[in-house]
C-alpha positions as CSV (number, residue, x, y, z in Angstrom):
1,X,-43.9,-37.6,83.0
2,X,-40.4,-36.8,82.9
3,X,-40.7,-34.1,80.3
4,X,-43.5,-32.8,82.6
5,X,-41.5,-32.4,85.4
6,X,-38.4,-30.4,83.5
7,X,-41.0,-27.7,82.2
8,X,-43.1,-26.9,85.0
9,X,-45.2,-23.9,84.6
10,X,-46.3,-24.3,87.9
11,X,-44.6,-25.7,91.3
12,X,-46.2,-25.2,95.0
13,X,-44.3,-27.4,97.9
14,X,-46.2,-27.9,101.1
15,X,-43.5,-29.4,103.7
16,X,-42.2,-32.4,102.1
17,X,-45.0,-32.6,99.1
18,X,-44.7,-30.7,95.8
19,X,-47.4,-30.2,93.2
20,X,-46.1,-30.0,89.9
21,X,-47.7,-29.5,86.6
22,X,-46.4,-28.9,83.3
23,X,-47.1,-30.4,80.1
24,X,-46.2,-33.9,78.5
25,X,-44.3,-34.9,75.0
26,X,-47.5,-34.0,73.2
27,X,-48.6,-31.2,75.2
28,X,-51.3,-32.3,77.2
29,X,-50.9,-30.7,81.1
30,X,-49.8,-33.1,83.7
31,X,-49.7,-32.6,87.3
32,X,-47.4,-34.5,89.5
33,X,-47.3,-34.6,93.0
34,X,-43.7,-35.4,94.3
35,X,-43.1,-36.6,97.7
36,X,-39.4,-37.1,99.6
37,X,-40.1,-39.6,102.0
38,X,-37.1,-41.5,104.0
39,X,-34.8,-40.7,101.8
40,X,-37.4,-42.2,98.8
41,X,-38.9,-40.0,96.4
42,X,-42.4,-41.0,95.1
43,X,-44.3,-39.5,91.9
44,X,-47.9,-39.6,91.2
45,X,-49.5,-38.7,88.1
46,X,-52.6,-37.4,87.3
């Protein structure tokens, strides 16, 4: 997930939400969406 989120090919934010998605360590595209919530930041992965 981690590699996903450093190479992004693609990144749209909607107020406190982003929706990430780039590809993992054996190149299968991931999409994250990345919330920044109280001061937490929470990752989902699909």
């Amino acid at each position: 997930m981690v590699h996903a989120l450093k190479n992004a090919m693609a990144c749209v934010s909607a107020e406190a939400k982003w929706k990430v998605s780039g590809p993992d360590l054996d190149g299968e595209m991931l999409t994250a969406v990345v919330v920044f919530e109280a001061g937490i930041v929470v990752v989902t992965v699909f």
